[in-house]
N, C-alpha and C positions, 0 to 999 in steps of 0.2 A: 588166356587171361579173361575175367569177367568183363562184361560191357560195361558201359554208365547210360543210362537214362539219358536222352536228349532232354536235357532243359534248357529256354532261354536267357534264365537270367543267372544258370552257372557257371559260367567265367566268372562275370563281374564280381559275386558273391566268393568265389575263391580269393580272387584279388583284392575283397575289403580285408581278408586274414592275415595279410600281409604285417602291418605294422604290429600285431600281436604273436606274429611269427618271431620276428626283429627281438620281440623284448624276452620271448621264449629261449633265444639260443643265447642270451647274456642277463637274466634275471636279476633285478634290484634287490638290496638285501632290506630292507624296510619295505611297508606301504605306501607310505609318502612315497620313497622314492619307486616305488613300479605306480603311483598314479600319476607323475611326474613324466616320466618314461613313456608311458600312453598315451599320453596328450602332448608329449613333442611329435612322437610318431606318426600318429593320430594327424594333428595339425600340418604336419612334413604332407604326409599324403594326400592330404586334401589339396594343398596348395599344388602340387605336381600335377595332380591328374587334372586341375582349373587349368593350369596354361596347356597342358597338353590338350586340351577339350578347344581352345582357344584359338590354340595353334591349328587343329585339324580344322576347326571353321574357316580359319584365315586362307589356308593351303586348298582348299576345297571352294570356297568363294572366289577363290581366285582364277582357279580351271571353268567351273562352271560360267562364272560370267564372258567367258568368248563366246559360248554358243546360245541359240535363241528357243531349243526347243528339249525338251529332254520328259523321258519315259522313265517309272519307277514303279513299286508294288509294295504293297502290305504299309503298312505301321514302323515306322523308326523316328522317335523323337530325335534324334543328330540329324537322319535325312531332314525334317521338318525344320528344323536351325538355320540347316545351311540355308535351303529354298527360301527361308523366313530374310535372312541376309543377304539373299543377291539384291544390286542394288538396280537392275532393270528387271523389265516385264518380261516375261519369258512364256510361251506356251508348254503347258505341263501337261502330260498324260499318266495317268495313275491307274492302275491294275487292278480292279478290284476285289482281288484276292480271295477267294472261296476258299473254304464255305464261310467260316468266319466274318470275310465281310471287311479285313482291315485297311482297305483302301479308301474303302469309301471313307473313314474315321479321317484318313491323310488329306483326303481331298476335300473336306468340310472345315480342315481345321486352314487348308491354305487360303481355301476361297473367304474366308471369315479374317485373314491376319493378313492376306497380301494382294497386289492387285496383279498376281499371275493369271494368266487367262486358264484355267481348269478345266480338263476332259477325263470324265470317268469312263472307263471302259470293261467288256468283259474281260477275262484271263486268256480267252481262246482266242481272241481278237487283238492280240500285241500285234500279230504281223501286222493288220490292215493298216495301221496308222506308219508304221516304217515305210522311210523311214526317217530316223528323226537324229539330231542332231549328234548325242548323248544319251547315254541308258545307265544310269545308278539304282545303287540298291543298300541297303544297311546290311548290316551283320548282327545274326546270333551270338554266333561262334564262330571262329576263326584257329582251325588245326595249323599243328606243326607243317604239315605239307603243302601249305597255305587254302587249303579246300574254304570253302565256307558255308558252316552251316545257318539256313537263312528259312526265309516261309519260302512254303513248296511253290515252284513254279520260277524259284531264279534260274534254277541252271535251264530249265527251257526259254528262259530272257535272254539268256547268254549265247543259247546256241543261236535263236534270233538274230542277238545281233553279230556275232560273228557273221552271217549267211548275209547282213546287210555291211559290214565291212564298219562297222559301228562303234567307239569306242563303249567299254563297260566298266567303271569305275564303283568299287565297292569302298562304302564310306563308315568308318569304324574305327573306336577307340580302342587304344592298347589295352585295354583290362578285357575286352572280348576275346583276346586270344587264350587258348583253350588250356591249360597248363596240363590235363591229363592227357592229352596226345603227344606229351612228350614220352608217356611210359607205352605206346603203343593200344591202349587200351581201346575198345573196338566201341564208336559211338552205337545205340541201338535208339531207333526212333520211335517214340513212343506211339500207337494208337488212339485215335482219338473216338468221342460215339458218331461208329458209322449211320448211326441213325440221321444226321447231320447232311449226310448222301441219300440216304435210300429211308427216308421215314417211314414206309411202310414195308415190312416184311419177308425178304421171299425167300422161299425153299433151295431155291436157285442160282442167286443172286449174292454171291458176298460181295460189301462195300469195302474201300479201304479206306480211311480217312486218317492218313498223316500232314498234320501244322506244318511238321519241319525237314527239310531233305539236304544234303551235302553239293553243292555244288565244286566238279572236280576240276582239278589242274590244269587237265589238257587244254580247256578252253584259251588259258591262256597265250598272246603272240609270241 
């Protein structure tokens, strides 16, 4: 079978198809009535995916505040939610995620909106700080096999904290689950410019610079 492109905001984007899926396999026999049809569907989904959004802050608010200290990486507007909602101070450590750079964005927007105490650190430097209470992370994508595709560097989070006995909790809404892994279809991650790595040139020297990698199952207890 052919690959698909790792993108990250392709689940979600399949998932808004949804409610024009619905009026596809029972078609209104006027306009009125398919503009009708749209905008119940339309309004159905919105309102589901709000409590569901609601509910995962509630369930995730609710774990996180027993513990006092937690480690995380890259960019995830739901991670930033939750942390934005604990209702104590908590010591945060964030990832700063290379090359890209999207931790530090996490950690400018916590230190600005909460009064968690904030440590940015490099990516090769997770051990030094374990270990710590807690280690979360958002999702890309979320396969049928439960793998999760995320920014590079969670599944070397995970083996971390396994080796620290650590729990790892991945924080993600149902539309990031991945609907083409259900046909088997084989994710392929895209390259990014390795110039990114290696600015200047060598004969010698290939960079690789992938954003996104799978982290797999096994980790799991």
């Amino acid at each position: 079978m052919r690959g698909i492109k790792a993108r990250p905001l392709l689940p979600p984007l399949l998932h808004s198809f949804t409610p024009l899926l619905k009026i596809i396999n029972k078609p209104p026999l006027t306009i009125a009535e398919l503009k009708k049809s749209f905008l119940f569907e339309l309004t159905s989904s919105e309102k589901v995916m709000k409590q569901a959004r609601e509910q995962l802050l509630k369930n995730a608010v609710s774990v996180l505040s027993r513990h006092h200290s937690l480690l995380t990486l890259s960019y995830s507007s739901t991670i930033i939610d939750v942390l934005t909602n604990l209702p104590k101070k908590m010591s945060i450590y964030v990832l700063e995620s290379r090359p890209a750079r999207e931790g530090v964005r996490t950690a400018k927007i916590l230190a600005e909106s909460t009064n968690h105490e904030i440590t940015i650190i490099t990516d090769a430097a997770a051990a030094m700080i374990m270990p710590v209470d807690v280690v979360i992370s958002g999702a890309d994508s979320i396969l049928q096999d439960g793998s999760v595709m995320n920014k590079t560097g969670t599944f070397t989070l995970g083996i971390i904290a396994k080796e620290f006995d650590t729990s790892f909790y991945v924080i993600a809404e149902s539309n990031k689950y991945n609907i083409q892994s259900h046909f088997g279809l084989k994710i392929e991650v895209e390259d990014q410019d390795p110039a990114e790595i290696l600015p200047e040139k060598h004969s010698k020297i290939r960079a690789i610079n992938r954003y996104f990698a799978v982290s797999y199952t096994h980790l799991r207890a």
